[in-house]
MARBA-3410 file (N, C-alpha, C, O; in Angstrom, 1 decimal):
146
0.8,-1.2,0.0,0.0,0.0,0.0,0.9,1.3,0.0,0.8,2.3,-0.7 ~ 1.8,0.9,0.9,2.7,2.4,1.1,3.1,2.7,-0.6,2.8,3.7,-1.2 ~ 3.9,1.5,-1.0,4.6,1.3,-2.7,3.9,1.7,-3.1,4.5,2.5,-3.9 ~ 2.9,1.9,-3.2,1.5,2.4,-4.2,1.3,3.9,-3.9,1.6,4.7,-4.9 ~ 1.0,4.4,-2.8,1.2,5.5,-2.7,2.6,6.6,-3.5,2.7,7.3,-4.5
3.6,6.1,-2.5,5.0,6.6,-3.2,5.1,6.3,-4.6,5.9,7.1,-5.0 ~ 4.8,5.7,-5.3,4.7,5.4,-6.9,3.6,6.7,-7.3,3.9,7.5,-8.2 ~ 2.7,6.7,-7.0,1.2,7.6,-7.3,2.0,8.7,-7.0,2.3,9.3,-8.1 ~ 2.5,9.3,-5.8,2.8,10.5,-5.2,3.9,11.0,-6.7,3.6,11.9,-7.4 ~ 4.7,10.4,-6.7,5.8,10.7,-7.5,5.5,10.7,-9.0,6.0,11.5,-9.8
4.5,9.7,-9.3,3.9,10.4,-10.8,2.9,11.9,-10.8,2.9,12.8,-11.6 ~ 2.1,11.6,-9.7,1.9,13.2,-9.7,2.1,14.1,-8.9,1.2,14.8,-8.5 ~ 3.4,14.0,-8.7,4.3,15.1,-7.8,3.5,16.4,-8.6,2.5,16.7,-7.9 ~ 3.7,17.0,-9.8,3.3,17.9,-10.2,2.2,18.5,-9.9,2.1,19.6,-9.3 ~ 1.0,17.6,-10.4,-0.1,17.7,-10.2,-0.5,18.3,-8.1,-1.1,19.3,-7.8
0.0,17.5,-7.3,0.2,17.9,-6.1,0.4,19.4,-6.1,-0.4,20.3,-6.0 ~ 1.8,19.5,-6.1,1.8,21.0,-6.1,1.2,22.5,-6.9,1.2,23.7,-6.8 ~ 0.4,21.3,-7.9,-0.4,23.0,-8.8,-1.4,23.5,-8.0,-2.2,22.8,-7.3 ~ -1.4,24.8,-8.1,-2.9,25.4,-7.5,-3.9,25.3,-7.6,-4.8,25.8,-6.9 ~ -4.1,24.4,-8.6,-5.7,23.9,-8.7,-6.1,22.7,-7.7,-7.3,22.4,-7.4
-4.7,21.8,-7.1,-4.9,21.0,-7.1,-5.2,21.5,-5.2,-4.3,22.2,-4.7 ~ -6.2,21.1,-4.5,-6.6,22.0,-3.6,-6.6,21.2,-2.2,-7.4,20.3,-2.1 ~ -5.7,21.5,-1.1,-5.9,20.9,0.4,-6.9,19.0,0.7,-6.5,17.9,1.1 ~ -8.0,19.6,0.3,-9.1,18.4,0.1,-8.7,17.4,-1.2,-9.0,16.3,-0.9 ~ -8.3,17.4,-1.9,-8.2,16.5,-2.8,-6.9,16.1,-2.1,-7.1,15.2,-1.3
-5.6,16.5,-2.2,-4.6,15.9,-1.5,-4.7,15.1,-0.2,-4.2,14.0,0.1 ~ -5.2,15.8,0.3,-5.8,15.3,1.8,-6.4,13.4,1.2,-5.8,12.3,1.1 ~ -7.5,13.8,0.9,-8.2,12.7,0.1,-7.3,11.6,-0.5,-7.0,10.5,0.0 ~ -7.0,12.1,-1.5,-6.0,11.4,-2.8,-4.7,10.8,-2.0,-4.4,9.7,-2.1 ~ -4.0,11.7,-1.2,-2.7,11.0,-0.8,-2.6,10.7,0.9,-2.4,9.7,1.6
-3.0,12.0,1.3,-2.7,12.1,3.4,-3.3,10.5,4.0,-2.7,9.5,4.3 ~ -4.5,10.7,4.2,-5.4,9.9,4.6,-4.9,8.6,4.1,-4.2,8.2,5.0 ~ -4.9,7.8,3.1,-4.7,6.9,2.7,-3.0,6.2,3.1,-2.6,5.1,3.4 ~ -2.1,7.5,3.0,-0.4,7.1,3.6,-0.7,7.1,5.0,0.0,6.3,5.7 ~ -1.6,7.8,5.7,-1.5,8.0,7.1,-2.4,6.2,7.5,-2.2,5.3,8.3
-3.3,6.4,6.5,-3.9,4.6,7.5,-3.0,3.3,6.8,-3.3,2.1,7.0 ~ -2.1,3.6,6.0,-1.4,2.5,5.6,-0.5,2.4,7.1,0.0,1.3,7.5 ~ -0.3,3.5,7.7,1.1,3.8,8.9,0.2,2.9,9.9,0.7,2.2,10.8 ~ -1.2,3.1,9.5,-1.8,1.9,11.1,-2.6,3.4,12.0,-2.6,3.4,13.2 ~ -3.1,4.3,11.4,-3.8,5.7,11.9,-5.3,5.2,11.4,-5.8,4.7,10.4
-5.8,5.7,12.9,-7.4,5.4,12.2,-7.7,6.7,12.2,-7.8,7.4,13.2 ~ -7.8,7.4,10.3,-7.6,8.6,10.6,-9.3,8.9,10.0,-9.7,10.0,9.8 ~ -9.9,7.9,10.0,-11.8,8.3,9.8,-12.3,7.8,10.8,-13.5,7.4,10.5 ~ -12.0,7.6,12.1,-12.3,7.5,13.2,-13.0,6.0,13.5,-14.0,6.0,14.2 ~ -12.7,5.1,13.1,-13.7,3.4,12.8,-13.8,3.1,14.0,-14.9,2.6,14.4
-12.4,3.5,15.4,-12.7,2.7,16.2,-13.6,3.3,16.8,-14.3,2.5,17.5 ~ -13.9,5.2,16.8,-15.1,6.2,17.3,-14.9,6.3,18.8,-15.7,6.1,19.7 ~ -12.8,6.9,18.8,-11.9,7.0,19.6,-12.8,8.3,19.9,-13.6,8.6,18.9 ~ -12.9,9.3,21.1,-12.7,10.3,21.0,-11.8,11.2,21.4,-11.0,10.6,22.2 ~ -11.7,12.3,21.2,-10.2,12.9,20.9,-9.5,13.4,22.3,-10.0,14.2,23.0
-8.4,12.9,22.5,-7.2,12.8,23.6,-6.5,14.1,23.8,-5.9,14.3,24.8 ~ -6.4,15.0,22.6,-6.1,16.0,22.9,-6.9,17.1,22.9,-7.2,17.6,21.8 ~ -7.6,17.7,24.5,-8.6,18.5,24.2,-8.4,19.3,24.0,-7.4,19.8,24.5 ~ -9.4,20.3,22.9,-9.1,21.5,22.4,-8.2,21.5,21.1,-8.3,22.4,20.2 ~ -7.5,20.6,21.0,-6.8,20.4,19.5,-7.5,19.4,19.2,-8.5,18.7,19.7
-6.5,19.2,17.4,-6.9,18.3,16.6,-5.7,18.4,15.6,-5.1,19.4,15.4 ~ -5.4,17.1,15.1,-4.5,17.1,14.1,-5.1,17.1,12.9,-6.1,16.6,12.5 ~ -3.8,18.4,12.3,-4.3,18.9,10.9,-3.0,18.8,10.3,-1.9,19.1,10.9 ~ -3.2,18.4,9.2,-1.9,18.8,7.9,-2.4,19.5,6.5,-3.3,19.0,5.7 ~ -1.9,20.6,6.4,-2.4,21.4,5.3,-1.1,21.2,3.9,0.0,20.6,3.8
-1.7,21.8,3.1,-0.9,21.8,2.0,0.4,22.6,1.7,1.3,22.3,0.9 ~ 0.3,23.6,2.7,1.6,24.3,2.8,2.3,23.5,3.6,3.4,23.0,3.3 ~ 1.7,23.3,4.9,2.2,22.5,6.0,3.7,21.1,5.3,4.9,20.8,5.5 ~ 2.6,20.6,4.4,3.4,19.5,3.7,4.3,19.8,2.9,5.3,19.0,2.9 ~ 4.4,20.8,1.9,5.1,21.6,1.0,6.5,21.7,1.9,7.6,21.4,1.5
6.3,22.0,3.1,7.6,22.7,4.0,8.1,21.7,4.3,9.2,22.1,4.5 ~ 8.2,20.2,4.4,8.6,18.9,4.9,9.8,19.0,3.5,9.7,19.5,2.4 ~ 11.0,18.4,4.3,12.4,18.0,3.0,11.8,16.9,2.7,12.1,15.9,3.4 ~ 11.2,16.8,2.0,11.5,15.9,0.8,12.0,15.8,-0.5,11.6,16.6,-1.4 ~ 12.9,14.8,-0.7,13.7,15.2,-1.7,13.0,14.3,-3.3,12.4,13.3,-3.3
13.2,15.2,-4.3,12.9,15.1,-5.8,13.7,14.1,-6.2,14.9,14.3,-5.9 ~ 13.4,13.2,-6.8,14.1,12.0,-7.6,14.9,13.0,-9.1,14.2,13.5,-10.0 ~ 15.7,12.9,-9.0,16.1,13.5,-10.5,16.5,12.2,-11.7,17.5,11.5,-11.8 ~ 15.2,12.2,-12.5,15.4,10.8,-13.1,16.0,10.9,-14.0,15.9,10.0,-14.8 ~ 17.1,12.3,-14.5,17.4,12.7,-15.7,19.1,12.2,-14.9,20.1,12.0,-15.6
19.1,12.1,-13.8,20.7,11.6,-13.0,21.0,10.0,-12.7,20.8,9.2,-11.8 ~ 21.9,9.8,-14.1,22.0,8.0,-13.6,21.9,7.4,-12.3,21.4,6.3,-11.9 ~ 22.8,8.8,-11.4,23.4,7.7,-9.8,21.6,8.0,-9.3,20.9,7.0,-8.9 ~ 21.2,9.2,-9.4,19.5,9.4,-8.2,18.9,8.5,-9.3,18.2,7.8,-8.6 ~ 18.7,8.2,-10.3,17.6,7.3,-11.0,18.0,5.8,-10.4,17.0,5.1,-10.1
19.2,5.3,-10.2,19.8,3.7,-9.8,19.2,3.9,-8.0,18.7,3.0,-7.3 ~ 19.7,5.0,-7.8,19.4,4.6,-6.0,17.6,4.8,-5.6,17.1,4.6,-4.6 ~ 16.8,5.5,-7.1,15.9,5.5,-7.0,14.7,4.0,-6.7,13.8,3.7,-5.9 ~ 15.6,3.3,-7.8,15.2,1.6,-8.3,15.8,1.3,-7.1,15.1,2.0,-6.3 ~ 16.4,0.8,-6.6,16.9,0.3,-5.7,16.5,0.6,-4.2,16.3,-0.3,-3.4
16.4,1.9,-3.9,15.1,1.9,-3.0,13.9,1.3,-3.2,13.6,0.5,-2.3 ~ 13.1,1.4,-4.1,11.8,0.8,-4.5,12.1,-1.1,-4.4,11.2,-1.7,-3.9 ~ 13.3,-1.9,-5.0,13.4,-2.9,-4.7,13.5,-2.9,-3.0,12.7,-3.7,-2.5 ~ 14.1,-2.4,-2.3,14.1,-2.9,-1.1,12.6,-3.0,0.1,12.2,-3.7,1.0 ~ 12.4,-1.7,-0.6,10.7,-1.4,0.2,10.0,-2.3,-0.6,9.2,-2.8,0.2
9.8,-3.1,-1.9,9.4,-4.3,-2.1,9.7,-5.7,-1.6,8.9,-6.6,-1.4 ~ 11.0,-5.7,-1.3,12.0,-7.0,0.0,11.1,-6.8,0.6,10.1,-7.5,0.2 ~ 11.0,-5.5,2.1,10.5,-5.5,3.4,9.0,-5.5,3.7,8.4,-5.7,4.8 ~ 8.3,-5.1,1.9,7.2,-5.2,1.9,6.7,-7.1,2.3,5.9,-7.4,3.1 ~ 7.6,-8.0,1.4,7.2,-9.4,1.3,7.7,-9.8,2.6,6.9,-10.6,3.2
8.8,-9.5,3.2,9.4,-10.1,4.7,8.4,-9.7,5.6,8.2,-10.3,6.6 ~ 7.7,-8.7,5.4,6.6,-8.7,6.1,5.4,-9.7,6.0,5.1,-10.5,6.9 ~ 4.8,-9.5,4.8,3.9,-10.5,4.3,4.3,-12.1,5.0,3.6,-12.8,5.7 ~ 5.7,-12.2,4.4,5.9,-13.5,5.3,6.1,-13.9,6.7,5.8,-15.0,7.3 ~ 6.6,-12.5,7.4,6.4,-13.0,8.9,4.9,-13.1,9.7,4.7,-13.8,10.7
3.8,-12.2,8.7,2.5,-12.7,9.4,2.4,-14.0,8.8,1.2,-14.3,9.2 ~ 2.7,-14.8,8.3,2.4,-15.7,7.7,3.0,-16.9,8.6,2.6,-18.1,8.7 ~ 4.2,-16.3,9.2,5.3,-18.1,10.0,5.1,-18.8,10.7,5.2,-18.2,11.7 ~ 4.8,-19.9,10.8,4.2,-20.9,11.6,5.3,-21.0,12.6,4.7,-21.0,13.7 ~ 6.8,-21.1,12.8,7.7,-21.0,13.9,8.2,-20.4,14.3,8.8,-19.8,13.5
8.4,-20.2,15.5,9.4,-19.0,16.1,10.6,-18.9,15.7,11.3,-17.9,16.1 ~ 11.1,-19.9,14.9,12.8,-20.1,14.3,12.3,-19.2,12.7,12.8,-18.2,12.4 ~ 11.5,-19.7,12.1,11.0,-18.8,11.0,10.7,-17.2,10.9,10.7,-16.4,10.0 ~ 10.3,-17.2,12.2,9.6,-15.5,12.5,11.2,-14.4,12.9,11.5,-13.3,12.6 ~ 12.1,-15.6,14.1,13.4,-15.1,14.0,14.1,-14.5,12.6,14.5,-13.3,12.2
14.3,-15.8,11.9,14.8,-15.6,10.7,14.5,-14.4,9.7,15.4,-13.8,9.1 ~ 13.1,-14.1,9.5,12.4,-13.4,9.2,12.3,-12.0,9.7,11.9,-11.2,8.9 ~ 12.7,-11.5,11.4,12.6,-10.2,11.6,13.8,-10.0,11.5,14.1,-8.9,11.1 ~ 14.7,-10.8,11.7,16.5,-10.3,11.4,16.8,-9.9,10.0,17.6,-9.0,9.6 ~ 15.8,-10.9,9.0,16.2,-10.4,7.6,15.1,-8.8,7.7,15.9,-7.9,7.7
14.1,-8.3,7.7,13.5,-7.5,8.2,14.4,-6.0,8.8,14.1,-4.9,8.5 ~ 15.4,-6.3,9.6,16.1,-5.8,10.2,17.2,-5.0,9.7,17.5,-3.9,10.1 ~ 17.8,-5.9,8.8,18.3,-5.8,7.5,18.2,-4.9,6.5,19.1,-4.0,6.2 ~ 17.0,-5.2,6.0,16.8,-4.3,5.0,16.3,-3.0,5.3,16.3,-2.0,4.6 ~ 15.9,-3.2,6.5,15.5,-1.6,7.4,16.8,-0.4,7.5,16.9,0.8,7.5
17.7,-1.5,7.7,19.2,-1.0,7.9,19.5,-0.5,6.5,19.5,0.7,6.4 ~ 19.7,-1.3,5.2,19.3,-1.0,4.1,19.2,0.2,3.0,19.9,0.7,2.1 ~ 17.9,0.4,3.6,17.2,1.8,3.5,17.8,2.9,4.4,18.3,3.9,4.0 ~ 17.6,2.7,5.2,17.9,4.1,6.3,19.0,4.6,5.4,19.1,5.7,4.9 ~ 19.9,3.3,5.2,21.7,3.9,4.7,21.3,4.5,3.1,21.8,5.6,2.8
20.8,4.1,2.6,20.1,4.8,1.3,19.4,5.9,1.7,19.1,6.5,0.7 ~ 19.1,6.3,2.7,17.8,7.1,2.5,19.1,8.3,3.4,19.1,9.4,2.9 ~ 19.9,8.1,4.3,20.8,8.8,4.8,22.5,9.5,3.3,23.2,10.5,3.4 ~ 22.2,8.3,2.3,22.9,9.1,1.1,21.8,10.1,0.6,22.1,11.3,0.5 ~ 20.8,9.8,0.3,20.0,10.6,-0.9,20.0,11.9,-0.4,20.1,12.9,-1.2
19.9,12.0,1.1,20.0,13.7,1.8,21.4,14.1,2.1,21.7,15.3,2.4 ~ 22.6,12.9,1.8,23.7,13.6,2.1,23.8,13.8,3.3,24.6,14.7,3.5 ~ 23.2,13.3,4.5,23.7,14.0,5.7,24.7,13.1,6.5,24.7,11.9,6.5 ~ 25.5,14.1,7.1,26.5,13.8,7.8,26.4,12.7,9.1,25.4,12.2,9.5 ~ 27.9,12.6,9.6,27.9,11.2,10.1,26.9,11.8,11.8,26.3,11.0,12.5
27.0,13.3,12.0,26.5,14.0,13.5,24.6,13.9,12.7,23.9,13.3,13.5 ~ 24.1,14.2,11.7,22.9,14.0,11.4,22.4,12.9,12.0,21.5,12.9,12.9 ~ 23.4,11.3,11.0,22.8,10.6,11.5,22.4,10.0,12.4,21.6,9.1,12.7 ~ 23.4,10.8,13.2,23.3,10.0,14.8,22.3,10.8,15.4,21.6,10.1,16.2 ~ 21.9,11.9,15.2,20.6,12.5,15.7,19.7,11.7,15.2,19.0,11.3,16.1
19.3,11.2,13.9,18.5,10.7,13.4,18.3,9.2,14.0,17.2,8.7,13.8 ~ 18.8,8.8,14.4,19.0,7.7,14.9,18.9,7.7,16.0,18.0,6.9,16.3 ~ 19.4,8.3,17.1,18.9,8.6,18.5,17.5,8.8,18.9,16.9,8.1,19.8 ~ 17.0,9.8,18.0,15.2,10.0,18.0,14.5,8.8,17.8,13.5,8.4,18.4 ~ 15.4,8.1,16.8,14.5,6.8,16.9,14.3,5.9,18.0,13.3,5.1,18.1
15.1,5.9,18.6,15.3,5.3,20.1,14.7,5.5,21.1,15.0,4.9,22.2
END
């Protein structure tokens, strides 16, 4: 689901950012749908009510605009190859997933979150070239995860 998203997102990167294209349809078309792939009941199914009184989470279109995310430049051999190769690995982690709901043994489900673990490692290291950040970055980045 996520692949699907990020594939859609990136064909119409453009379209996202035009002015026509308006808060509600993005919202719609992309937020909502990435945010309940993350595991967010973001149409309320379970009919939670809200934990933060007086607020409410909102993401607007500027809001998102402002987030680094970085542009694939597919006209650049090296960003077009680490492009592919990202998308193969979030396909790996997508199936090592698939397969650990699937393992009948605890020696299988081992085997399976270590390789899991892996390619998580993988990515990050790809995803820590594509931004260039430094070795002090990543250790912030990495700390927060903790």
């Amino acid at each position: 689901m996520i692949l699907d998203l990020i594939v859609r997102f990136e064909r119409n990167h453009a379209a996202y950012h035009a002015s026509q294209h308006n808060e509600t349809q993005l919202r719609r078309e992309f937020l909502d749908p990435f945010f309940e792939a993350l595991g967010w009941d973001v149409s309320n199914r379970k009919q939670m009510t809200n934990r933060f009184r007086g607020s409410y989470f909102a993401v607007n279109k500027q809001a998102l605009e402002r987030l680094p995310f970085r542009a694939i430049n597919f006209a650049d051999p090296a960003d077009d190859a680490r492009h592919a190769h990202l998308i193969e690995l979030v396909e790996v982690m997508l199936d090592l997933h698939r397969r650990l709901a699937a393992a009948k043994t605890p020696q299988d489900r081992t085997v399976l979150q270590r390789q899991i673990e892996a390619a998580d490692q993988q990515i990050d290291l790809l995803v820590y070239e594509l931004y260039n950040l430094t070795d002090d970055e990543i250790r912030i980045v990495e700390e927060s995860g903790s």
